[in-house]
C-alpha positions, 0 to 999 in steps of 0.5 A, spaced: 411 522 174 407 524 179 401 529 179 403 535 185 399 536 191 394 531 194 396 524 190 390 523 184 391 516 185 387 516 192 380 517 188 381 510 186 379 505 190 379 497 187 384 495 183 384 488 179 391 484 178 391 479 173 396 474 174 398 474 180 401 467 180 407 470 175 412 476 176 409 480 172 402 481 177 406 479 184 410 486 182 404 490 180 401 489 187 409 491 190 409 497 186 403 499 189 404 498 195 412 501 194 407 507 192 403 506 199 397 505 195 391 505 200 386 501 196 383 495 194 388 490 190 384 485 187 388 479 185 386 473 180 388 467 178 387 461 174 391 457 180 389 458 186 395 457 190 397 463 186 403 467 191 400 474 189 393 472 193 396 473 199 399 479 197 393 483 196 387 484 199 382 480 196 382 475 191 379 471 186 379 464 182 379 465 175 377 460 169 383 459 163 383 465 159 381 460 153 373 459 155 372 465 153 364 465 156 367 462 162 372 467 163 367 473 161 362 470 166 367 470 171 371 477 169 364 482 169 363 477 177 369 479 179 369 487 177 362 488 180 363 484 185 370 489 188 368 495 185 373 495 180 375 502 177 383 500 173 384 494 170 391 493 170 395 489 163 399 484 168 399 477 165 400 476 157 393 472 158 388 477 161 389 483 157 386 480 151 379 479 154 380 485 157 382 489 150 376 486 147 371 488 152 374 494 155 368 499 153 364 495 155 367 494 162 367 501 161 360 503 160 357 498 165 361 497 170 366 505 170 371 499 169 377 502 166 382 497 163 388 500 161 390 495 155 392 496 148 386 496 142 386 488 140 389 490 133 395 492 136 395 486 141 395 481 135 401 485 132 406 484 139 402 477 139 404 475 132 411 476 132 412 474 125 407 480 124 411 485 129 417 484 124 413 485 117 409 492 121 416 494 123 421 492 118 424 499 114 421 503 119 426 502 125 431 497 127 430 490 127 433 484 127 432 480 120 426 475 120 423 471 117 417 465 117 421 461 111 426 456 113 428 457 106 430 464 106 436 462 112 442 464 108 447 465 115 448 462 121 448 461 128 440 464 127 434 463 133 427 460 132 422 461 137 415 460 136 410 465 132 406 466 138 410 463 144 411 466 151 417 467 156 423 461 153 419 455 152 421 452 145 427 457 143 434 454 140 439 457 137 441 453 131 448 452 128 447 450 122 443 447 116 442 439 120 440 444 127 435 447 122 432 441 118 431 438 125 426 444 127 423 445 122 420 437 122 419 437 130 414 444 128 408 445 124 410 450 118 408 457 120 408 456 127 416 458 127 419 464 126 427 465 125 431 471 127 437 473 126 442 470 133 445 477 136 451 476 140 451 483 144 448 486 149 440 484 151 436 490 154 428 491 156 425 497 155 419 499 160 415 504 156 409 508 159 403 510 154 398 515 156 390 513 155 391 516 150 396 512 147 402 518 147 408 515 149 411 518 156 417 514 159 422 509 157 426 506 161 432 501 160 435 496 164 440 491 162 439 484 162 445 481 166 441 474 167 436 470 166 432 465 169 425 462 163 425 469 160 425 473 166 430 478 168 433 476 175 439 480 175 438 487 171 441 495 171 437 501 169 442 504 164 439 511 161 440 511 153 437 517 150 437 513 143 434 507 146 430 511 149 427 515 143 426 509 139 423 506 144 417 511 144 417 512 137 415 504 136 410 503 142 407 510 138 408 506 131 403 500 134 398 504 138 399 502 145 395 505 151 399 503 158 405 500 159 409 495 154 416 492 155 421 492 149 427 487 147 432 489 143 439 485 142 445 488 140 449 486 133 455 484 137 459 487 142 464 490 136 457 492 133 453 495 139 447 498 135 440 495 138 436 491 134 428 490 137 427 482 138 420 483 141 414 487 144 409 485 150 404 490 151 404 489 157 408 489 165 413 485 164 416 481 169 422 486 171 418 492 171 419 492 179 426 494 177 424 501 174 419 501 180 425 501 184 428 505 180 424 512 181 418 510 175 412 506 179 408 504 172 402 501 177 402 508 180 402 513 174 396 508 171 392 510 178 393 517 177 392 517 169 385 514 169 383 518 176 384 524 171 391 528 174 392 534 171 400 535 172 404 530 171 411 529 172 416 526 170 420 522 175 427 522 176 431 516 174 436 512 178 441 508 175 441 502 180 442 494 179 437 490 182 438 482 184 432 478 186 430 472 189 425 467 191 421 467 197 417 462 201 409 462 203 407 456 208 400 456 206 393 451 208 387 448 204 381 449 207 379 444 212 371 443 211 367 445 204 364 450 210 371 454 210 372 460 207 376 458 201 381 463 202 387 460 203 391 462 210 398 465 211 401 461 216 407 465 216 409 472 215 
């Protein structure tokens, strides 16, 4: 999606990162910069090692999302601070605070946080919410909140509102079941129906509008603590299109990624798993692939008039880590950016 002649994009001066110790917020500033964007990238943190500071042009400490006077304190600091013109939805903590002072930080600051209404983050947080929202409408895996109502097995639980692969087990059978459920506090579990087939993500992209305008999948050939580290773009128009009408259903403005599961591999009909309403943590494989989200984001809120949409290759990404050597400040006097010592 790209708007024609001079880029839209270039109007927009400041932008924040959340995050940025996470894949999410480090392939953000990635994307932008593939872009060849040429303004501020304000990267921020709760940890001060975080690897996407020394990505980007400036960054800021930020209290744990959780103390929300601290964090609103420091947020409206920060954009004031920078100039800050889009917030980006990066990081699974951030985007709530933004969601909920997002016309705020609007009116105040002309700070747009691109981010969905609090009532449609709750319905993607909760994921027993998710299912009683979607159930009939599309197809999704059986789930249920009742340990009494697991009638087959193998089955998954998974926290309610859990992040990335903590906590997650695939039970057997009944002793599996009676384990978990006196390990955890009743209501704070979910059990899903276990699919043995094929796992995708699917990158959606929603207007400020919430019009759903892209979907992009990729296979999710390997793993590593929930996020992908080897995946394919693979375009499936049914996927695609199912993909749009649930991100119209909830409501949501920006980008989301999608998890569906096939039922097996002699039944390969996709089922949702779940729903973050954010970048996610391969989004950088459809970056590569020809469809850069934190880019299009610029140009929708600079108020492009003529998008296109990108032309999307079908490519195998494989990651891997890389090392940062940083220093502490020495003296209280030193700036307390930490320095790169190598590049």
């Amino acid at each position: 999606m790209r708007s024609t002649g001079s880029s839209s994009a270039s109007k927009i001066k400041s932008v924040m990162v959340p995050g940025a110790a996470a894949p999410a917020g480090i392939n953000t500033i990635k994307s932008l910069k593939l872009a060849s964007y040429k303004g501020k990238i304000i990267a921020t943190d709760s940890s001060n090692l975080a690897a996407g500071f020394f990505m980007a042009t400036s960054h800021e400490v930020m209290p744990e999302a959780c103390n929300e006077k601290e964090y609103k304190k420091r947020l409206f600091e920060v954009v004031k601070k920078y100039g800050v013109q889009v917030l980006m939805p990066s990081s699974g903590f951030d985007i709530y605070e933004y969601s909920k002072y997002r016309k705020e930080l609007q009116e105040e600051f002309g700070a747009v946080a691109v981010v969905s209404d609090p009532e449609s983050l709750e319905v993607c947080r909760d994921k027993a919410l998710t299912f009683e929202t979607l159930d009939g409408k599309f197809e999704t895996a059986f789930t249920t909140r009742d340990p009494n109502k697991v009638k087959a097995f193998p089955v998954i639980a998974k926290p309610r509102f859990g992040k990335g692969s903590e906590n997650i087990f695939k039970l057997d059978d009944e002793k599996d079941l009676a384990y978990v459920t006196s390990k955890f506090k009743e209501g704070t579990m979910i059990f899903q129906e276990y699919l043995a087939g094929q796992e995708y993500t699917i990158d959606v992209l929603s207007d400020l509008d919430k019009k759903p305008l892209l979907s992009v999948p990729r296979i999710r050939l390997q793993t590593r603590g929930g996020i992908s580290t080897v995946g394919r773009i693979k375009r499936d128009k049914k996927i695609e299109s199912e993909c749009l009408r649930i991100a119209k259903h909830i409501g949501i403005r920006g980008p989301c990624c999608i998890q569906m599961k096939e039922i097996s591999k002699e039944d390969p009909t996709p089922r949702l798993i779940e729903i973050n309403p954010r970048m996610g943590g391969g989004t950088i494989f459809t970056t590569l692939a020809g469809a850069n989200f934190p880019s299009m984001i610029l140009e929708m809120v600079a108020g492009a008039k003529k998008l296109e949409m990108p032309t999307i290759s079908e490519i195998t990404v494989a990651r891997y880590f890389e090392e940062v050597i940083v220093r502490e400040p020495k003296s209280q006097n030193e700036p307390s950016k930490l320095l790169m010592l190598t590049d």
